[in-house]
Jmol script that loads the backbone (N, CA, C; Angstrom):
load data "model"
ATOM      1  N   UNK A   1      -8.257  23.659   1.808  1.00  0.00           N
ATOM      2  CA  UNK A   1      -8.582  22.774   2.905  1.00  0.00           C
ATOM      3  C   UNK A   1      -9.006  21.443   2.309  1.00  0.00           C
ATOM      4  N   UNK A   2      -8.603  20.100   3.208  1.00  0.00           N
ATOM      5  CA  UNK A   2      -8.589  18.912   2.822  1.00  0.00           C
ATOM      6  C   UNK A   2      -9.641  18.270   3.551  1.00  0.00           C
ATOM      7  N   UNK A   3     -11.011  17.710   3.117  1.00  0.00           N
ATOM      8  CA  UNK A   3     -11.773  17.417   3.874  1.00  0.00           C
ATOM      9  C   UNK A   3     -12.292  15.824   3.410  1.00  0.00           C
ATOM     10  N   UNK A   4     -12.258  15.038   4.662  1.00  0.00           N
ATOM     11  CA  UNK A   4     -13.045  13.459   4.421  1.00  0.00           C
ATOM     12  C   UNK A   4     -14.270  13.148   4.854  1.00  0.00           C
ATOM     13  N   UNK A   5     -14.832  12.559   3.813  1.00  0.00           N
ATOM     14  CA  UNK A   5     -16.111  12.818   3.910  1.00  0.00           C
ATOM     15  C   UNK A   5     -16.710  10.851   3.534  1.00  0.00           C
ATOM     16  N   UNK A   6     -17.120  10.204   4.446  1.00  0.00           N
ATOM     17  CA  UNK A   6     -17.164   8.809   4.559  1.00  0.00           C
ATOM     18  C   UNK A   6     -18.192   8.491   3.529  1.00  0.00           C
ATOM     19  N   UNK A   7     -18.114   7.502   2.173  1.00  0.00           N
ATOM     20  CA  UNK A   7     -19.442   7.028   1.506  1.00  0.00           C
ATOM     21  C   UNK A   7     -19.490   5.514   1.319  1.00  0.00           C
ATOM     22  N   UNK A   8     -20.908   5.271   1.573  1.00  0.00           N
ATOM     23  CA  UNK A   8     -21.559   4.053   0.686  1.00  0.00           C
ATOM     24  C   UNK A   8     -22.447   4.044  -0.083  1.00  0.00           C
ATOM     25  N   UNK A   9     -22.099   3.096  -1.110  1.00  0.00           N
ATOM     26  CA  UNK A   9     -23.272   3.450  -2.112  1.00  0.00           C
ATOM     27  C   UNK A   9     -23.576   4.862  -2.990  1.00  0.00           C
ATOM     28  N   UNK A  10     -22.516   5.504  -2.980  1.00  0.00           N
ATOM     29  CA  UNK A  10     -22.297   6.777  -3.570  1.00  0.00           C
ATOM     30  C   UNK A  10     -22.456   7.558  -2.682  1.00  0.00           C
ATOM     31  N   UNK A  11     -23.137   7.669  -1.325  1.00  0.00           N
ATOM     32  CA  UNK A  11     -23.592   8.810  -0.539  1.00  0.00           C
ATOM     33  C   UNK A  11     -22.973   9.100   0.807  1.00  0.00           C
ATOM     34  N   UNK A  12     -23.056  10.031   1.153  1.00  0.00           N
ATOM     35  CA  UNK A  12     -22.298   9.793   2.879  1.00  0.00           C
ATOM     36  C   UNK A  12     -23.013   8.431   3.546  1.00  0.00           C
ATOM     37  N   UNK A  13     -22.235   8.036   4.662  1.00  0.00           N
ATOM     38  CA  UNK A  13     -22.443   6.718   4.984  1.00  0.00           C
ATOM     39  C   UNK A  13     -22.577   7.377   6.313  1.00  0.00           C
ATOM     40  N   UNK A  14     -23.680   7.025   7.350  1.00  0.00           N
ATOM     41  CA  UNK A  14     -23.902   7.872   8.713  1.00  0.00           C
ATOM     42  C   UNK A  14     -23.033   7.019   9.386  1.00  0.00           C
ATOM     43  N   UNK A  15     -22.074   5.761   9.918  1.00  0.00           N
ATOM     44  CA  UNK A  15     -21.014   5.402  10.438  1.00  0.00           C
ATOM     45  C   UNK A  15     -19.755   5.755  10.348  1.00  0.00           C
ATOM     46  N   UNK A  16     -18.974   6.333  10.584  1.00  0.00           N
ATOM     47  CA  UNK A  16     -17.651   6.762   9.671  1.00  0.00           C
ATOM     48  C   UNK A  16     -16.928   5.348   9.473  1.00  0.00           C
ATOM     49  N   UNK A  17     -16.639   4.927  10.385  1.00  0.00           N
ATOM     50  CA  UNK A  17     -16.152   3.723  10.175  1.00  0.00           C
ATOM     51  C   UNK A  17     -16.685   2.356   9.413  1.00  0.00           C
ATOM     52  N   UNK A  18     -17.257   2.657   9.266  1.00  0.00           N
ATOM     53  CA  UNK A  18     -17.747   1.149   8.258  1.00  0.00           C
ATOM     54  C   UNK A  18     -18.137   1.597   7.158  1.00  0.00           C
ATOM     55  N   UNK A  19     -17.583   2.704   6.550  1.00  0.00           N
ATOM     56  CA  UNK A  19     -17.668   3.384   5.009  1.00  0.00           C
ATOM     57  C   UNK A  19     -16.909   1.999   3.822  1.00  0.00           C
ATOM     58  N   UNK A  20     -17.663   2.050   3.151  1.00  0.00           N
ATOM     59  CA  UNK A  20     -16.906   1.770   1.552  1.00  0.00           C
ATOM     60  C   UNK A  20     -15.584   2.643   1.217  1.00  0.00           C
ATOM     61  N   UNK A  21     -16.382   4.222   0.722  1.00  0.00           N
ATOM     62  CA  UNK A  21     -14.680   4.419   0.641  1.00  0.00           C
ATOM     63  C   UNK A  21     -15.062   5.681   1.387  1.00  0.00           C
ATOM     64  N   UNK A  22     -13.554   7.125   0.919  1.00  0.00           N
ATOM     65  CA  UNK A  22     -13.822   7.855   1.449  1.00  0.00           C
ATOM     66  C   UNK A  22     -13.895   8.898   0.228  1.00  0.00           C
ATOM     67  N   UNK A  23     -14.371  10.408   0.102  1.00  0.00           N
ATOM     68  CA  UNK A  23     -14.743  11.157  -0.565  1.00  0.00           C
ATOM     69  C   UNK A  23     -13.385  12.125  -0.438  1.00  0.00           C
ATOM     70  N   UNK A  24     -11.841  12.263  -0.968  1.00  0.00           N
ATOM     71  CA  UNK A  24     -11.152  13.296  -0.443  1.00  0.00           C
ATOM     72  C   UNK A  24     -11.336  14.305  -1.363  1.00  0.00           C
ATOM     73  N   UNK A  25     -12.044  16.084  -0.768  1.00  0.00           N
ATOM     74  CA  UNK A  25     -12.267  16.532  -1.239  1.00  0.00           C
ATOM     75  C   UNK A  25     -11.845  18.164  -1.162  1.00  0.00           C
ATOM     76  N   UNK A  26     -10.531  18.306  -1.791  1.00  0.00           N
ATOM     77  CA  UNK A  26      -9.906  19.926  -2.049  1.00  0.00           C
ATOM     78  C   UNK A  26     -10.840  20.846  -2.131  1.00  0.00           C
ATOM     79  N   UNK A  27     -11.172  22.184  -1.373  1.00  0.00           N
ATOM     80  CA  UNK A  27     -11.999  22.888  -1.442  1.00  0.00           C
ATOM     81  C   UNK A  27     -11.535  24.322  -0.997  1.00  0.00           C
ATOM     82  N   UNK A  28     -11.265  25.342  -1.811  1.00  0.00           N
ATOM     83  CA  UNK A  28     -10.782  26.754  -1.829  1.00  0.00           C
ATOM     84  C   UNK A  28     -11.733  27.137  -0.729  1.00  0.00           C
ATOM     85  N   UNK A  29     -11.213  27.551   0.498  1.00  0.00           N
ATOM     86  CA  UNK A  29     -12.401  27.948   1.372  1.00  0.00           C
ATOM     87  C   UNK A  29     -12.974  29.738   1.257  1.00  0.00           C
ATOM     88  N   UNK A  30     -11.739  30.504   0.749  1.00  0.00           N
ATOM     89  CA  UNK A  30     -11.784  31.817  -0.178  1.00  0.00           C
ATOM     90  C   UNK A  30     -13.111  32.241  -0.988  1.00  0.00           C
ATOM     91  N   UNK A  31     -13.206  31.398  -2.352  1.00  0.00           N
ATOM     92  CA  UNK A  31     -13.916  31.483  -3.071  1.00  0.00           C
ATOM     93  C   UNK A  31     -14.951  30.224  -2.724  1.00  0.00           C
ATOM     94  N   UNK A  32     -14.933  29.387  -2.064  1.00  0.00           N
ATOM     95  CA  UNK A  32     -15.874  28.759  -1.599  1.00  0.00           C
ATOM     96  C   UNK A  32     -16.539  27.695  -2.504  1.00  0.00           C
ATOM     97  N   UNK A  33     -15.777  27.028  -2.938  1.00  0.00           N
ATOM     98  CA  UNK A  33     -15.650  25.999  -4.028  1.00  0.00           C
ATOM     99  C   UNK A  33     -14.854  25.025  -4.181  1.00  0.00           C
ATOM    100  N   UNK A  34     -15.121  23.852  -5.099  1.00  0.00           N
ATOM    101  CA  UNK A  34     -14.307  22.388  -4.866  1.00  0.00           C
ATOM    102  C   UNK A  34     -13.531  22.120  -6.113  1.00  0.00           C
ATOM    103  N   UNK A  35     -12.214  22.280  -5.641  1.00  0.00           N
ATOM    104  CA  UNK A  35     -11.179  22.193  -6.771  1.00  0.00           C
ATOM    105  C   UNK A  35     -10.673  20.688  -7.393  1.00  0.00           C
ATOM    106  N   UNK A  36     -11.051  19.493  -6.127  1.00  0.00           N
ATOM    107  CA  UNK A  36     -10.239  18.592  -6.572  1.00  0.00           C
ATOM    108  C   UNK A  36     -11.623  17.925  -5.803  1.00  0.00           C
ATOM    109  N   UNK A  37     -11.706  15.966  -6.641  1.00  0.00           N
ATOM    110  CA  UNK A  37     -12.417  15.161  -5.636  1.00  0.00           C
ATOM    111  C   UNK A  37     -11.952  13.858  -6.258  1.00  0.00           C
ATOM    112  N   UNK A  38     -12.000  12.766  -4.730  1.00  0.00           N
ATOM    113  CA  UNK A  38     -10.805  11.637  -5.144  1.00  0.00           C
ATOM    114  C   UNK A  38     -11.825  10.547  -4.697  1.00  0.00           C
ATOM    115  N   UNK A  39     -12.132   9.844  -4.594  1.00  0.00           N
ATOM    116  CA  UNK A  39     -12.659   8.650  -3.865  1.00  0.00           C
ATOM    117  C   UNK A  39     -12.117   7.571  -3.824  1.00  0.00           C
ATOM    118  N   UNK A  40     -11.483   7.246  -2.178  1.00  0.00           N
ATOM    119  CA  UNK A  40     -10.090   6.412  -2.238  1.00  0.00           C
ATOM    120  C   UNK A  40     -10.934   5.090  -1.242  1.00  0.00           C
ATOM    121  N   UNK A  41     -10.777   3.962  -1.419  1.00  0.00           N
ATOM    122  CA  UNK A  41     -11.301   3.105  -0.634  1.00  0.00           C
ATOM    123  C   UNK A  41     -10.801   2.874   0.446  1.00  0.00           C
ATOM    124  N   UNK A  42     -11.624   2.583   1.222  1.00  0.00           N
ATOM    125  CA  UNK A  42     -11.300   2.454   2.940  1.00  0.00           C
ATOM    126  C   UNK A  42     -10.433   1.317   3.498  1.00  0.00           C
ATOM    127  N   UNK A  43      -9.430   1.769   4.235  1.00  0.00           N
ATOM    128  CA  UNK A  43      -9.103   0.189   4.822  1.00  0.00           C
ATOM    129  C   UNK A  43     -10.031  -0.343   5.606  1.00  0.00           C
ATOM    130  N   UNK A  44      -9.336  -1.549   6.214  1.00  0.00           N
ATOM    131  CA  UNK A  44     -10.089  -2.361   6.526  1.00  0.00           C
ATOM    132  C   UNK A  44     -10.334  -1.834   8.201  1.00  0.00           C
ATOM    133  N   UNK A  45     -11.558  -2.441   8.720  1.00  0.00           N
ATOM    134  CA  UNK A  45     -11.825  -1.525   9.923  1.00  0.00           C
ATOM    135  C   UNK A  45     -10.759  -1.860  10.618  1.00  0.00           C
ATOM    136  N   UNK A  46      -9.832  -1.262  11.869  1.00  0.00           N
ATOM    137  CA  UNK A  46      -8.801  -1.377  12.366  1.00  0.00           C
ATOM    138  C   UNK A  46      -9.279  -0.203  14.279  1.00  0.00           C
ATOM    139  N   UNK A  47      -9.192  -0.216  14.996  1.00  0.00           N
ATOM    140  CA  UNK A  47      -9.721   0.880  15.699  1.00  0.00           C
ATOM    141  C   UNK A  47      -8.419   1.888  16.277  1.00  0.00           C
ATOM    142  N   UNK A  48      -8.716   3.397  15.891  1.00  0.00           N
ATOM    143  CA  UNK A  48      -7.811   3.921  15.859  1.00  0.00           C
ATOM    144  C   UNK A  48      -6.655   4.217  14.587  1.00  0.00           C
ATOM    145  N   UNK A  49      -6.794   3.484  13.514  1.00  0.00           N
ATOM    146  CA  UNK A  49      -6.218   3.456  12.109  1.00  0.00           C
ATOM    147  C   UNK A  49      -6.560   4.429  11.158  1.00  0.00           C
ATOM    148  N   UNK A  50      -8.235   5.017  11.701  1.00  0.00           N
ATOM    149  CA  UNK A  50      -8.626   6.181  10.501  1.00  0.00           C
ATOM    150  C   UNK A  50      -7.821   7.778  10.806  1.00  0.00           C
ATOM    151  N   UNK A  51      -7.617   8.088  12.354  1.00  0.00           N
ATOM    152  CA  UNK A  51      -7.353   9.372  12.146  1.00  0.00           C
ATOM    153  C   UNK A  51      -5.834   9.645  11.392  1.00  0.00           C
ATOM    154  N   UNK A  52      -4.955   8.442  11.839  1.00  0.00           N
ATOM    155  CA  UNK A  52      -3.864   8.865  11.355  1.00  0.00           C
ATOM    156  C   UNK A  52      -3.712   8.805  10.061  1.00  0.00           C
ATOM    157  N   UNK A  53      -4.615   7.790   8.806  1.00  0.00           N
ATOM    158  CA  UNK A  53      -4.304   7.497   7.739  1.00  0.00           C
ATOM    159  C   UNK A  53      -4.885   8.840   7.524  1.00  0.00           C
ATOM    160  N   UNK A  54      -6.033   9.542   7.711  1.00  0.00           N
ATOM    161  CA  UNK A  54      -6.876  10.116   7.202  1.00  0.00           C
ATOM    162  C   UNK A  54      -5.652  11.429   7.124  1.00  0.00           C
ATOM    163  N   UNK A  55      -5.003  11.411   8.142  1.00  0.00           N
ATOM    164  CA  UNK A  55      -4.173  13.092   8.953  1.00  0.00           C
ATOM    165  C   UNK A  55      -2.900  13.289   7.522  1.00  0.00           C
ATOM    166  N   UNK A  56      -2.279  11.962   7.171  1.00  0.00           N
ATOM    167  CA  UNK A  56      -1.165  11.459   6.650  1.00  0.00           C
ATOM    168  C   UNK A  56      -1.438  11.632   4.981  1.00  0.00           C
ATOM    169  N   UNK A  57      -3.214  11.835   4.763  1.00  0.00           N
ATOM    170  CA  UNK A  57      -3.471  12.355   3.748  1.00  0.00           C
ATOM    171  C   UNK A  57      -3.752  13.766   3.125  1.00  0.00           C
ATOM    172  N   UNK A  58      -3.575  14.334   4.633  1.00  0.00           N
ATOM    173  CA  UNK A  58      -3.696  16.057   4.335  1.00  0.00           C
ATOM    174  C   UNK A  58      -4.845  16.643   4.508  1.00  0.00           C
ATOM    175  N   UNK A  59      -5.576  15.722   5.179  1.00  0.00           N
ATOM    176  CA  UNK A  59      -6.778  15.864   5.259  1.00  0.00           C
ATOM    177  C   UNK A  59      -7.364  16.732   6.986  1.00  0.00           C
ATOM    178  N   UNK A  60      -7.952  17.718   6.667  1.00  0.00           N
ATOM    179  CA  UNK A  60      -7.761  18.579   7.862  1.00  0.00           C
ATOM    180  C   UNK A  60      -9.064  19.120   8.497  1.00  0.00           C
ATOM    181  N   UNK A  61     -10.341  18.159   7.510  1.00  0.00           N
ATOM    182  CA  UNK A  61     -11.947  18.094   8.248  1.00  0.00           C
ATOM    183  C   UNK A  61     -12.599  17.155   7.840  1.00  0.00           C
ATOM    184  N   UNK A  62     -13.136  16.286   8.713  1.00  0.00           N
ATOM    185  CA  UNK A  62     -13.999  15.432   8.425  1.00  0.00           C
ATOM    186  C   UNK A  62     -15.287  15.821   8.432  1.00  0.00           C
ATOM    187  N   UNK A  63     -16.233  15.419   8.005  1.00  0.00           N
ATOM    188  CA  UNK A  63     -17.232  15.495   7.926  1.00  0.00           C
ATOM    189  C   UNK A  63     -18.279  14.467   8.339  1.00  0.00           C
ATOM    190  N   UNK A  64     -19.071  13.547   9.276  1.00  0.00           N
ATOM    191  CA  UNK A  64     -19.839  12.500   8.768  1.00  0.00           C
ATOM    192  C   UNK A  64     -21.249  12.630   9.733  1.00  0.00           C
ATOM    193  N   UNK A  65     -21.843  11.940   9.859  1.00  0.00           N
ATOM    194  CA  UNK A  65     -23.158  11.835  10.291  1.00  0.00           C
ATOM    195  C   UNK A  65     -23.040  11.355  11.561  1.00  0.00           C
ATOM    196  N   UNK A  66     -22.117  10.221  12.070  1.00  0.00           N
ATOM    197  CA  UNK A  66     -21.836  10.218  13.142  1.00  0.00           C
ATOM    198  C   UNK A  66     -20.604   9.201  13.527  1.00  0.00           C
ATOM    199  N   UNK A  67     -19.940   9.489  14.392  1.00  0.00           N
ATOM    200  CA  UNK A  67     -18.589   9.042  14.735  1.00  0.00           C
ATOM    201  C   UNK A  67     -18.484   9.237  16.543  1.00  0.00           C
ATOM    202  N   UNK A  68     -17.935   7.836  17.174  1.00  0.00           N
ATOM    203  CA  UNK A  68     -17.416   7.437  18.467  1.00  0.00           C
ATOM    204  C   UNK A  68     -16.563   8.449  18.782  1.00  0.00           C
ATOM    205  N   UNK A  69     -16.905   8.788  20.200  1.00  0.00           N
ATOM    206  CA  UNK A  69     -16.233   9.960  21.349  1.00  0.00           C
ATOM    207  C   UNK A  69     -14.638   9.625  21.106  1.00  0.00           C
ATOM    208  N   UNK A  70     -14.376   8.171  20.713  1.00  0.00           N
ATOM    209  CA  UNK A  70     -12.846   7.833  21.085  1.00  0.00           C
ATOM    210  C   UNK A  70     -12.390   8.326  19.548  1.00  0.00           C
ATOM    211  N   UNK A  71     -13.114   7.925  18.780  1.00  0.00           N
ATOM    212  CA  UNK A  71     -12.381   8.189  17.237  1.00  0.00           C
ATOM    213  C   UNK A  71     -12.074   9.874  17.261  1.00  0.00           C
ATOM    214  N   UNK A  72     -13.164  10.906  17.859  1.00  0.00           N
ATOM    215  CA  UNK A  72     -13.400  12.344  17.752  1.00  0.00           C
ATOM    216  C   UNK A  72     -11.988  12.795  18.629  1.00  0.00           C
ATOM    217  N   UNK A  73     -11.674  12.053  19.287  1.00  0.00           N
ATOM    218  CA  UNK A  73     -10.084  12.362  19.980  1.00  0.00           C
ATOM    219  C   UNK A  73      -9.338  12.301  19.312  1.00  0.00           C
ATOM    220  N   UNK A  74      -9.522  10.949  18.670  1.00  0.00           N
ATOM    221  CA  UNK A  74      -8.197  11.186  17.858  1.00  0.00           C
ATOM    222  C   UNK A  74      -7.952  11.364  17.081  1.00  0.00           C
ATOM    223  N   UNK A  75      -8.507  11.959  15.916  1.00  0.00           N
ATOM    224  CA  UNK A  75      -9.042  13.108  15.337  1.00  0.00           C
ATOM    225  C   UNK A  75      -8.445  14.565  15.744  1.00  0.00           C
ATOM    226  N   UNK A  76      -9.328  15.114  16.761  1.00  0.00           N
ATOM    227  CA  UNK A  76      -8.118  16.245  17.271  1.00  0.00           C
ATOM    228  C   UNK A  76      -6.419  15.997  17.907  1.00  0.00           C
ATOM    229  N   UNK A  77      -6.339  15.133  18.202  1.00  0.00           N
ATOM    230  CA  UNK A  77      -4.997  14.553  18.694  1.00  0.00           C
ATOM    231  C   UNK A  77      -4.182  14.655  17.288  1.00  0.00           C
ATOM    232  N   UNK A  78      -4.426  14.430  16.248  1.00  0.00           N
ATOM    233  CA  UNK A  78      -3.867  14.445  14.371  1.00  0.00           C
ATOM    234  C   UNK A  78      -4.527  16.116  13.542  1.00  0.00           C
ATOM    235  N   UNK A  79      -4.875  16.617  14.675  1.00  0.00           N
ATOM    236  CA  UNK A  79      -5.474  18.376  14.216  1.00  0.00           C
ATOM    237  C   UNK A  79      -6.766  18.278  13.051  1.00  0.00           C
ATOM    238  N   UNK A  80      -6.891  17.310  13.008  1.00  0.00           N
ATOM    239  CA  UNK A  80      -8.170  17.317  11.894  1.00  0.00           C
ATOM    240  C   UNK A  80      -9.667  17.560  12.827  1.00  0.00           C
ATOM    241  N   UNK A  81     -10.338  18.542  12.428  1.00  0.00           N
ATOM    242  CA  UNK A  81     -11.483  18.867  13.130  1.00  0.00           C
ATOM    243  C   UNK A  81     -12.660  18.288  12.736  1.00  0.00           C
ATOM    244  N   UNK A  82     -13.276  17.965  13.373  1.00  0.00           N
ATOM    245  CA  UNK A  82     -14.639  16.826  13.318  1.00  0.00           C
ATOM    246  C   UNK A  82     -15.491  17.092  13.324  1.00  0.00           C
ATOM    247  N   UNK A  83     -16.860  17.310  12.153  1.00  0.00           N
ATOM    248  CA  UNK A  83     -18.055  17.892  11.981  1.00  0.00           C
ATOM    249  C   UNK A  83     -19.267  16.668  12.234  1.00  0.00           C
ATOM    250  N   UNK A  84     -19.613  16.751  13.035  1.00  0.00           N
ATOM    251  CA  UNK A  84     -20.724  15.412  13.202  1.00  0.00           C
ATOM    252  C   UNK A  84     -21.745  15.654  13.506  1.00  0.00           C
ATOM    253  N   UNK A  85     -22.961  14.934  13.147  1.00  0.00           N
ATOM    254  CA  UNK A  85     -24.405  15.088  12.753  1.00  0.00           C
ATOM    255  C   UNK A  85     -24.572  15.614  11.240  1.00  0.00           C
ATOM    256  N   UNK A  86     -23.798  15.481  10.404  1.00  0.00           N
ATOM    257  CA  UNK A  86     -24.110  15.950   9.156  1.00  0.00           C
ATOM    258  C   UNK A  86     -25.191  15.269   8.383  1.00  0.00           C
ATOM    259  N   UNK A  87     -26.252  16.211   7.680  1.00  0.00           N
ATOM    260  CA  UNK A  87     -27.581  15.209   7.252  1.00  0.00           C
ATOM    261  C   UNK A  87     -27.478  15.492   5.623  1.00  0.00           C
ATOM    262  N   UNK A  88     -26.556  16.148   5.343  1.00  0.00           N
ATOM    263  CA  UNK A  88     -26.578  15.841   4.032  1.00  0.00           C
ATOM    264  C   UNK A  88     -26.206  14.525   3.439  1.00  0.00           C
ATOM    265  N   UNK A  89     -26.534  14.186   1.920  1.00  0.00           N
ATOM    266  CA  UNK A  89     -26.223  13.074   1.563  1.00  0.00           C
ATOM    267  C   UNK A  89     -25.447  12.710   0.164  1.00  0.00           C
ATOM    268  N   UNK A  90     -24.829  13.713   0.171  1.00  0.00           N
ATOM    269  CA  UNK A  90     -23.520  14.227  -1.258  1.00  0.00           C
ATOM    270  C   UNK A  90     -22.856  15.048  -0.950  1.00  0.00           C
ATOM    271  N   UNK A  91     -21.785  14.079  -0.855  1.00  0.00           N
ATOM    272  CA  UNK A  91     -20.638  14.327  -0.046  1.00  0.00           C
ATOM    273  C   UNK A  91     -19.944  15.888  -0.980  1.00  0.00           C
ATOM    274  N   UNK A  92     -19.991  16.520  -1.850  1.00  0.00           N
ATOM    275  CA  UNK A  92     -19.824  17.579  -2.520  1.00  0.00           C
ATOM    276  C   UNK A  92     -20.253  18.360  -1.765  1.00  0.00           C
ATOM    277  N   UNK A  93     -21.377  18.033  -1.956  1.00  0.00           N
ATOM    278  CA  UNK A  93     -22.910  19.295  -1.374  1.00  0.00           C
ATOM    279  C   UNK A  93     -22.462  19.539   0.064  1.00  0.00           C
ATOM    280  N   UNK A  94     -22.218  18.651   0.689  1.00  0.00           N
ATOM    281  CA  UNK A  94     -21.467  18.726   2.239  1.00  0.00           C
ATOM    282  C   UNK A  94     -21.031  19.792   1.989  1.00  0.00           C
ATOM    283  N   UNK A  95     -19.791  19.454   1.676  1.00  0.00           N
ATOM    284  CA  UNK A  95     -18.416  20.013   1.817  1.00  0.00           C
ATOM    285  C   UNK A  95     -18.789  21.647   1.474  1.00  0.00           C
ATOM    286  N   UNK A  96     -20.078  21.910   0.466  1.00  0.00           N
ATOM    287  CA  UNK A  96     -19.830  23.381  -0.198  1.00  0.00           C
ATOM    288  C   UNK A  96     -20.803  24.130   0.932  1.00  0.00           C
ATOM    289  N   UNK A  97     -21.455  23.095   1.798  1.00  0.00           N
ATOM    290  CA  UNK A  97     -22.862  23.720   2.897  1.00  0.00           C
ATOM    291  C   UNK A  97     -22.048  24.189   4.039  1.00  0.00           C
ATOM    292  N   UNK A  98     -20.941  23.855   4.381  1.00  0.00           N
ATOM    293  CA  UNK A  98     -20.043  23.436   5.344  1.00  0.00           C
ATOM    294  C   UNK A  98     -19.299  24.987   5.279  1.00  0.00           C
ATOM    295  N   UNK A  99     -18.889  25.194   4.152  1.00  0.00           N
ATOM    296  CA  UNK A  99     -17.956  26.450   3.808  1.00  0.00           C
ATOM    297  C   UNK A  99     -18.724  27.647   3.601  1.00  0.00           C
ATOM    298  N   UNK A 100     -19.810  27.119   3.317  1.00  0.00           N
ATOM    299  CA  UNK A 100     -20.857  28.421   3.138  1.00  0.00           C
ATOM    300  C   UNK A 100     -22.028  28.599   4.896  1.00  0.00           C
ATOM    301  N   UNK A 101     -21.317  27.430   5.492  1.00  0.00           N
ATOM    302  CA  UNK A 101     -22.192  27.708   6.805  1.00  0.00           C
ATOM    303  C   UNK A 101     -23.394  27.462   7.011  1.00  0.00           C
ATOM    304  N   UNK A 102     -24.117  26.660   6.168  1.00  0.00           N
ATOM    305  CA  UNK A 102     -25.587  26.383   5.536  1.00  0.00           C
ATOM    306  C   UNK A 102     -25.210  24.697   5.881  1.00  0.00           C
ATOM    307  N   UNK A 103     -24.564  23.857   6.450  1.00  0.00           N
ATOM    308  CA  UNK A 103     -24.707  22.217   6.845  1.00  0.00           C
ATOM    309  C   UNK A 103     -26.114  22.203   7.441  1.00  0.00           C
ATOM    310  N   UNK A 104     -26.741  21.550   6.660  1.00  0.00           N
ATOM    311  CA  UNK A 104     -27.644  20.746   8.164  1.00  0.00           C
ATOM    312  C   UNK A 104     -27.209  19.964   9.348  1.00  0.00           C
ATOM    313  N   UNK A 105     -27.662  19.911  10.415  1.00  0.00           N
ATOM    314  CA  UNK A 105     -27.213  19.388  11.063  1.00  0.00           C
ATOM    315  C   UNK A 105     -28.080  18.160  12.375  1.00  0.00           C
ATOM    316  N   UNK A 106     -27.587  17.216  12.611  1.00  0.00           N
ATOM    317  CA  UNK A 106     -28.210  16.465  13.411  1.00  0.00           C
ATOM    318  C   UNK A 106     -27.592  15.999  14.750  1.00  0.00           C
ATOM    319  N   UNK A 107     -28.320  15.143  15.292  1.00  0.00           N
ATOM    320  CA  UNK A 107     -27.403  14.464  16.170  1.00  0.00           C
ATOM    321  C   UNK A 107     -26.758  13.239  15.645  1.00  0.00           C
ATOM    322  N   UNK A 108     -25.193  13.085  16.881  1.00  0.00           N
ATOM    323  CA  UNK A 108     -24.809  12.268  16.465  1.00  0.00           C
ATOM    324  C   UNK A 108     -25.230  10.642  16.357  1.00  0.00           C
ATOM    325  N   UNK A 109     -25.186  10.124  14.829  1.00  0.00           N
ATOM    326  CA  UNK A 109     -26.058   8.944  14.958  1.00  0.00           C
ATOM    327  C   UNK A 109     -25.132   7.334  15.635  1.00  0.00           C
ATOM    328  N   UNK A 110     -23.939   7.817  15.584  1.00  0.00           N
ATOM    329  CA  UNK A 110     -23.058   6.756  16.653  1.00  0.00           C
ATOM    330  C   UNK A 110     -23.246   6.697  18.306  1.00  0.00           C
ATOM    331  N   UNK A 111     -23.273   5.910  18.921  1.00  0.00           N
ATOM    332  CA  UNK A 111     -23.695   6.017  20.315  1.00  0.00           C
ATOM    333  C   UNK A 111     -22.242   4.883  20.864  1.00  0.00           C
ATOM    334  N   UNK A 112     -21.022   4.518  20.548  1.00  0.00           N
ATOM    335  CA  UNK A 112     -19.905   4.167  20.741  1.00  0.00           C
ATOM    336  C   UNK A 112     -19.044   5.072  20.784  1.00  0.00           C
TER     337      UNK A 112
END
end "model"
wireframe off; spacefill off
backbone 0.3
color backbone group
């Protein structure tokens, strides 16, 4: 499983959209571990531009702290499923809390 996980400053970024880059991160959901990790920089904000680039990368869960009702559509509209309120802050650690069912979790911190 292919999961994006939004950072600034090395850490998850609680906007998805106004990330630096993104964290793409291969993760055996089986054995429950991270095989591959890429950190690809973000385009430029565009609205509606992340689910498909994100979908077109194989990428099939996001992860972030918080993300707009309209982006979370389209998102499922490109089959990638949307984890939001995430309070972790390494984007690894996410991804392995996530598979092991142990995420913290918050509300969402976007209100767009």
């Amino acid at each position: 499983m292919k999961y994006a996980v939004p950072v600034s400053g090395g850490v998850m970024c609680q906007h998805f959209g106004h990330c630096e880059q993104f964290a793409l991160i291969d993760a055996d959901e089986v054995k429950k571990e991270i095989i591959k990790k890429e950190l690809i920089p973000a385009p430029e904000h565009q609205p509606g531009l992340l689910p498909p680039w994100l979908a077109g990368k194989g990428v099939k869960c996001v992860i972030a702290g918080g993300m707009g009702m309209s982006a979370q559509n389209l998102f499922s509209n490109h089959g990638v499923k949307v984890v939001i309120g995430a309070l972790e802050s390494d984007p690894e650690v996410a991804v392995l809390k996530h598979l092991n069912g142990s995420l913290d979790m918050g509300g969402n911190v976007c209100d767009h």
